[in-house]
C-alpha positions as CSV (number, residue, x, y, z in Angstrom):
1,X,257.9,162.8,-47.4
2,X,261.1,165.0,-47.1
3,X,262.1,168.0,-49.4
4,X,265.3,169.4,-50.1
5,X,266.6,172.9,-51.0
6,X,268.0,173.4,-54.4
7,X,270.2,175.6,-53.2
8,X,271.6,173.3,-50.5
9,X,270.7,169.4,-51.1
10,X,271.6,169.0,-47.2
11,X,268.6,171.4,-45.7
12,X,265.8,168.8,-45.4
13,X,262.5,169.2,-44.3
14,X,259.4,167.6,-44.1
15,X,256.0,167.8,-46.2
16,X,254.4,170.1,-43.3
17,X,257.3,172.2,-42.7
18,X,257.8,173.1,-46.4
19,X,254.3,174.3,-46.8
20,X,254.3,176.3,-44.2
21,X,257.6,178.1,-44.6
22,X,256.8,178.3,-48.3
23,X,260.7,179.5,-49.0
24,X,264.0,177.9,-47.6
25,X,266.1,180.0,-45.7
26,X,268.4,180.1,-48.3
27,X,266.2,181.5,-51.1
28,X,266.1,177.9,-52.7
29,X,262.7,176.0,-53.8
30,X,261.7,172.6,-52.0
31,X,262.2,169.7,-54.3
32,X,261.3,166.6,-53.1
33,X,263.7,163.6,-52.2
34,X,262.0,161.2,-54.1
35,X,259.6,161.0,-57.4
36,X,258.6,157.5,-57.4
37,X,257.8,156.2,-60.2
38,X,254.4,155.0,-60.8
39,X,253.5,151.3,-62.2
40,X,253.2,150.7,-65.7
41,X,249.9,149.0,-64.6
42,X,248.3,152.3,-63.2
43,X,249.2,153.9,-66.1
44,X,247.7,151.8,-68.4
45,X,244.4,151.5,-65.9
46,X,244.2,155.5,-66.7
47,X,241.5,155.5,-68.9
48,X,239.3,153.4,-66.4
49,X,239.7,155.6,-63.4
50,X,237.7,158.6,-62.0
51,X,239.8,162.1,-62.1
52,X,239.7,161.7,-58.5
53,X,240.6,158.3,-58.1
54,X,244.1,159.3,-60.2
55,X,244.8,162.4,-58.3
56,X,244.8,160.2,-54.8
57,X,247.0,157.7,-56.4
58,X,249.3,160.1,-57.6
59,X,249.3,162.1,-54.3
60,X,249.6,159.0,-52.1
61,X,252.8,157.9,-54.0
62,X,254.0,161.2,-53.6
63,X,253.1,161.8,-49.8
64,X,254.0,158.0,-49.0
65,X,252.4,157.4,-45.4
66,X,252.8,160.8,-44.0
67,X,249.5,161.9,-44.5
68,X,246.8,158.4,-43.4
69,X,244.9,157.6,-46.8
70,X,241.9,158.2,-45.6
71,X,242.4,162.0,-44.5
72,X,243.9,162.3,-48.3
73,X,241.2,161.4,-49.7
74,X,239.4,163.8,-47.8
75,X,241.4,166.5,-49.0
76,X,241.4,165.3,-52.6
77,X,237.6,165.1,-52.1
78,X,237.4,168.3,-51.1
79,X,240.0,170.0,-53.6
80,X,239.9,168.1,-57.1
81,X,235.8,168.2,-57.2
82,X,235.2,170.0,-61.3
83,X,236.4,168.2,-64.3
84,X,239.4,168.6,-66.6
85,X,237.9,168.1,-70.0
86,X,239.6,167.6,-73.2
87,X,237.8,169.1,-76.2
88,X,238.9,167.9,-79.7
89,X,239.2,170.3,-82.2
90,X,240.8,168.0,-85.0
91,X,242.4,165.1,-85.4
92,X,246.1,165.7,-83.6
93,X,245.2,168.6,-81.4
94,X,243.0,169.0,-78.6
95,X,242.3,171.9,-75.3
96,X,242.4,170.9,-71.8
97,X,240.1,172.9,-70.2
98,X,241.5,174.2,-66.7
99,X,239.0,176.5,-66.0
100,X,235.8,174.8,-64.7
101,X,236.7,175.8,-60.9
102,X,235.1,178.4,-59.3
103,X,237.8,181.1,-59.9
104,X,238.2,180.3,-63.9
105,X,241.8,180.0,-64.0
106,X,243.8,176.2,-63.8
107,X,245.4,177.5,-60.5
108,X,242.2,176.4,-58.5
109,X,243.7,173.0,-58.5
110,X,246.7,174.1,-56.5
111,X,244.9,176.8,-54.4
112,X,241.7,174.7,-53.4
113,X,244.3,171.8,-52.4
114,X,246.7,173.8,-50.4
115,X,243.9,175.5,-48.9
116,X,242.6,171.8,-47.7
117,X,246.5,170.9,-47.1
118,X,246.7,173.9,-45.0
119,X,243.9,173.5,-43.1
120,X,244.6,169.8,-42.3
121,X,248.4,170.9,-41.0
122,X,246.9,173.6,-38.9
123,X,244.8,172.5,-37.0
124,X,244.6,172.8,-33.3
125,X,247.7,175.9,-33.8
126,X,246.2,179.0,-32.2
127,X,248.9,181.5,-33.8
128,X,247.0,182.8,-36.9
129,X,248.3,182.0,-40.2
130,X,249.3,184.9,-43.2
131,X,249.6,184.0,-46.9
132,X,251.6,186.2,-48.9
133,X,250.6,185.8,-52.8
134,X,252.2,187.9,-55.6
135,X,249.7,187.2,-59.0
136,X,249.9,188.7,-62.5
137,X,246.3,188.2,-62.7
138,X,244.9,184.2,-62.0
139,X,247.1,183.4,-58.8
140,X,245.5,185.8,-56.5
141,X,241.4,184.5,-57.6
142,X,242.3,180.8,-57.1
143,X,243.9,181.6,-54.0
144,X,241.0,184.1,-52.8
145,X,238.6,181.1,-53.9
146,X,240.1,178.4,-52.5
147,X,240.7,180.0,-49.0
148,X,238.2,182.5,-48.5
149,X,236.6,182.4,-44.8
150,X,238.8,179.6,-43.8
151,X,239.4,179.6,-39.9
152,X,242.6,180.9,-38.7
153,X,244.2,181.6,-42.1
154,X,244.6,185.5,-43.6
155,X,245.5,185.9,-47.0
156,X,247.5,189.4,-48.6
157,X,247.3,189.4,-52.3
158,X,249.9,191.6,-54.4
159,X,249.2,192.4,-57.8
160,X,250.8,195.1,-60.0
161,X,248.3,198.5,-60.7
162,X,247.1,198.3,-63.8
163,X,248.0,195.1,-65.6
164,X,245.4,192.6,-64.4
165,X,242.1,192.9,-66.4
166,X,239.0,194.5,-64.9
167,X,237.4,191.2,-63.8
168,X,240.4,189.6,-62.6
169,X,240.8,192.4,-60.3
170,X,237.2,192.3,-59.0
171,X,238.2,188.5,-58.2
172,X,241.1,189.9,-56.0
173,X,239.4,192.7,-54.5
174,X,235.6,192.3,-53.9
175,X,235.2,189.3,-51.6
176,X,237.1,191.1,-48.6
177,X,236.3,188.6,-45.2
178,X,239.7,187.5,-44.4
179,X,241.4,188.2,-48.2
180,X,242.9,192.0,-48.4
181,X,245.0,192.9,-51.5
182,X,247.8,195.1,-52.1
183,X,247.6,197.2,-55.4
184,X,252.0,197.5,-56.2
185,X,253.3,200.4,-58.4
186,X,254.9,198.3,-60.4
187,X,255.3,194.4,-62.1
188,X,254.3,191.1,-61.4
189,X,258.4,191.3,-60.4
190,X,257.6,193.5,-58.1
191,X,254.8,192.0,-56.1
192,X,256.9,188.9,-56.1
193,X,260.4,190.3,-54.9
194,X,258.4,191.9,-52.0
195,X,256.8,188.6,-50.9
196,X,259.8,187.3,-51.3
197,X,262.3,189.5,-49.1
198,X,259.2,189.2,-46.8
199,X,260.1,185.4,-46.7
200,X,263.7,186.2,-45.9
201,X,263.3,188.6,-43.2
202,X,263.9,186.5,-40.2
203,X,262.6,189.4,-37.9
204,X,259.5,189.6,-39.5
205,X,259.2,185.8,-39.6
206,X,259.2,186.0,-35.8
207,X,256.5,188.4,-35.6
208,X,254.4,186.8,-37.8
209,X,253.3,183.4,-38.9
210,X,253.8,183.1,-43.4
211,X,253.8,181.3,-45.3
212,X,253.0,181.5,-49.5
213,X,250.7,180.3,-51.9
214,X,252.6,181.5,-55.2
215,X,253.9,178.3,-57.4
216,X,257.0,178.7,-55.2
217,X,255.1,176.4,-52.7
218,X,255.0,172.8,-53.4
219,X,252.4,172.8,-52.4
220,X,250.7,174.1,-55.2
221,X,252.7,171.8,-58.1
222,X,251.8,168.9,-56.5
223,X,248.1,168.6,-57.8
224,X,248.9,170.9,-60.9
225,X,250.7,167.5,-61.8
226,X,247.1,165.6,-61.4
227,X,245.7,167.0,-64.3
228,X,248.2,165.8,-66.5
229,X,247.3,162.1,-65.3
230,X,244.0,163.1,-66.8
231,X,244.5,164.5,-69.5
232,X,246.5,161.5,-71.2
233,X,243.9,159.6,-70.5
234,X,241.5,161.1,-72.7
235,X,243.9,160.6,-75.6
236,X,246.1,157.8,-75.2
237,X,243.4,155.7,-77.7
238,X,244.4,157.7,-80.5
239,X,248.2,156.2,-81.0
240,X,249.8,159.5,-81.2
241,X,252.7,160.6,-79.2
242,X,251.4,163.3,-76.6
243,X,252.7,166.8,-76.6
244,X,251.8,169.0,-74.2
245,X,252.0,172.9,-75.3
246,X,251.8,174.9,-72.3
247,X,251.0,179.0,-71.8
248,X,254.2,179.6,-69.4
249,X,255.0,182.3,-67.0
250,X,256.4,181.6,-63.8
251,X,257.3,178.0,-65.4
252,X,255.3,176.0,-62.0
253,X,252.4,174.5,-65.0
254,X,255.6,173.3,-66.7
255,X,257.2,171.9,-63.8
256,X,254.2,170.1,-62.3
257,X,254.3,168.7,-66.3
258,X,257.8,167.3,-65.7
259,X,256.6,166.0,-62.0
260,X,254.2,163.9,-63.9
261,X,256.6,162.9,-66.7
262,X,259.2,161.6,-64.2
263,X,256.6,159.4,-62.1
264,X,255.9,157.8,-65.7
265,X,253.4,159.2,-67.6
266,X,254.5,158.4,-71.2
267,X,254.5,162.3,-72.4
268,X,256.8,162.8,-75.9
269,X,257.3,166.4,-75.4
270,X,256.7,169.7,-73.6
271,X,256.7,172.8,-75.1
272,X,256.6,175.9,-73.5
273,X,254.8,179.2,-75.2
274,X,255.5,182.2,-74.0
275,X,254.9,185.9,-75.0
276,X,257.2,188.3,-75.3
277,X,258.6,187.7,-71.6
278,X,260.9,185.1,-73.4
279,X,264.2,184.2,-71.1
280,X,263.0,180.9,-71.1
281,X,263.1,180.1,-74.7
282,X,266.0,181.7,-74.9
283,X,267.4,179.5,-72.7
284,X,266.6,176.7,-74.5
285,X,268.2,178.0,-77.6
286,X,271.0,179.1,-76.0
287,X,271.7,177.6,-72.8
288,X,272.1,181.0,-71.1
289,X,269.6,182.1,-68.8
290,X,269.4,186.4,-68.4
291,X,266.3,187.2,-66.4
292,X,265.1,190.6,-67.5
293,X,262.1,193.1,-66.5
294,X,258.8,191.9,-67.5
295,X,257.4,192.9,-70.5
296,X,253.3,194.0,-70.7
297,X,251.1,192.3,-73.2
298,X,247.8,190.6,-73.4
299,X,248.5,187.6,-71.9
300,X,249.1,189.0,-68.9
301,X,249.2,186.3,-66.3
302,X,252.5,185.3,-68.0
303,X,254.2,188.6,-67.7
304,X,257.2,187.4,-65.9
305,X,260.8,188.7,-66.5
306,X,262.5,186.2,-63.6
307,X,260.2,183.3,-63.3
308,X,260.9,181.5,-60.1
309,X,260.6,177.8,-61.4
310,X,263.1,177.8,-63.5
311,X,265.6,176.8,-60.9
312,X,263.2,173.5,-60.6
313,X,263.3,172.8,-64.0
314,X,267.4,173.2,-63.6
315,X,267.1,170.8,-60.8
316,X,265.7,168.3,-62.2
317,X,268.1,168.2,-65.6
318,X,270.9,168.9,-62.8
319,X,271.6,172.5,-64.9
320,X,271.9,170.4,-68.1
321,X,270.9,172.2,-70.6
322,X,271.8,169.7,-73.2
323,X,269.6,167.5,-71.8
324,X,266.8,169.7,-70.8
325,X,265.9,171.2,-74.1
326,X,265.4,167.7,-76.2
327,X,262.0,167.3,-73.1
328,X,260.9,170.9,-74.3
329,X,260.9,173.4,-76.8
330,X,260.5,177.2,-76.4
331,X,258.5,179.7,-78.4
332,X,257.6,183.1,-78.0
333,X,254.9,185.4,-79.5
334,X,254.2,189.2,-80.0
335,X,250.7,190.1,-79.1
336,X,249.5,191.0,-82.7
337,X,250.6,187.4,-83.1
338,X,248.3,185.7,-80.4
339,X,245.3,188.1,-81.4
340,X,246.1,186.2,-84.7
341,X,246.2,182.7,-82.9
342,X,242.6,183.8,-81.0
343,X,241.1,184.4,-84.7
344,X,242.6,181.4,-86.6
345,X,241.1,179.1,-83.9
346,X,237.7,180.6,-83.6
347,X,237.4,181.1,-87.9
348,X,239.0,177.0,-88.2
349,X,237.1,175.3,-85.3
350,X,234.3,178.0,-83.7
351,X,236.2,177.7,-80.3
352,X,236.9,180.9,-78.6
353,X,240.2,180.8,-76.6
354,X,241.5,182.9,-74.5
355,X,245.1,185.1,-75.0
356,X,246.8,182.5,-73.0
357,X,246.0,179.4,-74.9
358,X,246.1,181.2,-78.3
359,X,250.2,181.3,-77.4
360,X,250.1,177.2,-76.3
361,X,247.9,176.4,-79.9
362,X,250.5,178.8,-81.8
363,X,253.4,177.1,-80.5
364,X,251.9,173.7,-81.2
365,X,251.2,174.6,-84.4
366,X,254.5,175.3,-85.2
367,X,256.0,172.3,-83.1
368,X,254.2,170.0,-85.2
369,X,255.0,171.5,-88.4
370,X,258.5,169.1,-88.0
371,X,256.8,166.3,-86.0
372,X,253.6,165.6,-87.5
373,X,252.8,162.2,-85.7
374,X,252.2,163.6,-81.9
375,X,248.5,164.7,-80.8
376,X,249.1,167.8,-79.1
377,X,246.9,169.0,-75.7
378,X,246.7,172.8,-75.5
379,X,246.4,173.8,-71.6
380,X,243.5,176.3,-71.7
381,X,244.5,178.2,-68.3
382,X,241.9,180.7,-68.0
383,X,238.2,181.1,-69.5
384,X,237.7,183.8,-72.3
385,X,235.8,185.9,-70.5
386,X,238.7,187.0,-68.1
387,X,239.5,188.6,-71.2
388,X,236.6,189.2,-73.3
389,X,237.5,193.3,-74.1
390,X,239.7,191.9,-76.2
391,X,238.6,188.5,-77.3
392,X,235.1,189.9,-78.2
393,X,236.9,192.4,-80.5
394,X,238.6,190.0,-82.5
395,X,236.3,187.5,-82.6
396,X,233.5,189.6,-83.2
397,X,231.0,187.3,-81.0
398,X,229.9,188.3,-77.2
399,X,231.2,185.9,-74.7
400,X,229.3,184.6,-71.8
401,X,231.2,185.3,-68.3
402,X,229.4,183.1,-65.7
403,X,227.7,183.6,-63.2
404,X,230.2,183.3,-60.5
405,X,232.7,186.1,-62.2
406,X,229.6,188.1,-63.9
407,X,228.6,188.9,-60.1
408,X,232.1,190.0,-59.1
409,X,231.2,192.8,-61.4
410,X,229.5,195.2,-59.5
411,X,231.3,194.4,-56.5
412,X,233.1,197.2,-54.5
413,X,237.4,197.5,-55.4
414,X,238.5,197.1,-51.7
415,X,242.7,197.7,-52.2
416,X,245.5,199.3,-50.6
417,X,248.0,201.4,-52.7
418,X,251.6,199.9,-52.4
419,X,255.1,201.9,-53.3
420,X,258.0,198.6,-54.4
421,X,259.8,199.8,-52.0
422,X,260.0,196.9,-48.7
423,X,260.1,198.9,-46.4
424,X,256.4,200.2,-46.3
425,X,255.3,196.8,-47.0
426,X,256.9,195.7,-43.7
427,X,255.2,198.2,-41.9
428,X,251.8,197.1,-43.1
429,X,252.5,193.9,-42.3
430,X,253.1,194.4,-38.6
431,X,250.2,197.2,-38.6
432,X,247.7,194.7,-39.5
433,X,249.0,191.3,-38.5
């Protein structure tokens, strides 16, 4: 398998190299060379196959021979092991549930399998390995999970002071071993431009081994684009064109969507919901793209101002916007609006959902208000109880946290306070590493 820049189509790499380095030299994203194109014969098998059956075939036409089939399947094994359930609520809608892995949050699909994919690639490499990961609240958990106490591997977590909820913070700060996290004084933006002049300082690339596990690693959008697979196959019986309305931040749930659509899965639409961190949509209306600082609201895993996929989603329509907005639609809501969107679901169907899927169900239920013959899939990122301050109070009803985040709870808050300046950052890199 060999990946390109997208800021220089020449710079090619392989599968292993790309992971590792995370970031291209030259500030690009890896693409890869190829997206075959799977056969119309898998994708009507879909409904006959196990989730882990379609995420091996997926990866293995993806991978080609560089990794033997048989350790793949190991590391699919091993990675895509809890379900991706589709629960109707009515006749042309439905919610994918992301969250049945152990951190909660969709993004254990692409942390537990670069944490496998790592671990395959490094073995028998005696330097130690350090993953930089900016989150706005559900990165930095999965990744935690999905690598916690694995040999030779260190993880630094970023996360801006006081705009990740209470639990999701426990999740980045309580498990200690070899995770530490970096409390920022400032946004998501922040955390991320740090990790990423991190990645572009050759001197501290020669002192220490990084690499990333932020969406900006393929890495992580390779399996994301499993779950679409999976999810069409639990409604494909019901006619309807499929329309998938996705909670969008830093745009790599979106991307991994139009991975899946370009090896052949027969989706109608995307549409990406967003809150009020809205350069996105306005791109799509507009065809101009004006990153700006992130905003704060409720949703706040998607409180990006800059989101770093976007130049994927350019490569792939080769910067056409003409092109790239009749495969999605944009639309943005206040938060009064998505505490609105958690009520109407759980008064019309008794389902509670969480801030981030309210947006995906309100921009569905706008999309379809033109386009009534598409069965739309809401991607649920994140269970309600990451959030339940706030869902409780507008749904009036308690909601169960499990087990596995209720014991977080009580946990000790083990963080170190970080200015946005680079600088100090540096220097705690090279004091600890």
């Amino acid at each position: 398998m060999k990946l390109y820049s997208t800021n220089n189509t020449d710079h090619l790499v392989d599968l292993q190299e790309a992971v590792f380095k995370g970031l291209p030299e030259d500030n690009g994203l890896y693409m890869p060379v190829d997206i075959p194109v799977l056969s119309d014969a898998f994708i009507s098998a879909l409904p006959n196959l196990s989730f882990a059956e379609i995420a091996f075939e997926v990866c293995k036409n993806l991978v080609g021979d560089y990794i033997p089939a048989g350790d793949l399947q190991n590391i699919i094994e091993k990675s895509i092991n809890f379900p991706a359930p589709v629960v109707r609520l009515a006749d042309s809608v439905g919610i994918l549930e992301l969250f049945h892995g152990p951190s909660l949050a969709f993004k254990d699909f692409g942390a537990r399998f670069m944490a496998q994919l790592m671990s395959y690639f490094n073995k028998g490499n005696d330097q130690e390995l350090v993953i930089l990961v900016a989150t706005s609240g559900d990165t930095g958990g999965a990744v935690a999970a999905g690598f916690l106490d694995t040999p030779g591997i260190k993880v630094v977590i970023l996360y801006p002071s006081g705009k990740v909820s209470p639990l999701q913070e426990k999740q980045l700060t309580a498990l200690g071993g070899n995770i530490s996290a970096l409390e920022v004084d400032g946004s998501f933006d922040d955390c991320q431009a740090l990790v990423k002049k991190a990645f572009l300082d050759v001197d501290l690339r020669k002192r220490i081994r990084l690499s990333s596990a932020n969406s900006i690693n393929i890495s992580r959008l390779i399996p994301q684009s499993f779950y679409y697979f999976e999810a069409y196959k639990q409604v494909v019986q019901t006619g309807k064109k499929v329309v998938f309305s996705i909670p969008s931040g830093n745009f790599g749930n979106l991307t991994a969507g139009l991975f899946a659509k370009r090896m052949g899965l027969p989706v109608h639409h995307f549409i990406a919901a967003t809150n009020a961190n809205r350069v996105v949509p306005d791109y799509l209306l507009s065809g101009k793209f004006s990153p700006q600082t992130s905003i704060p609201t409720i949703s706040n895993a998607m409180d990006v101002g800059n989101p770093s996929n976007f130049a994927r989603m350019l490569d792939l329509y080769c910067s056409t916007w003409n092109i790239m907005k009749k495969d999605i639609s944009g639309y943005s809501y206040s938060d009064l609006e998505t505490r609105e969107g958690i009520k109407e679901v759980f008064d019309q169907y008794q389902y509670t959902i969480d801030p981030h899927g309210a947006l995906g169900y309100l921009a569905f239920e706008e999309y379809k208000k033109d386009n009534s013959d598409t069965f739309g899939l809401i991607l649920e990122t994140a269970h309600p109880s990451k959030f339940n301050t706030e869902v409780e109070k507008i749904t009036k009803q308690v909601v169960e946290i499990p087990e596995r985040l209720a014991t977080l709870a009580n946990k000790t808050k083990l963080a170190t306070s970080m200015p946005i300046e680079y600088d100090p950052f540096k220097s705690w890199l090279l004091d600890n590493y």
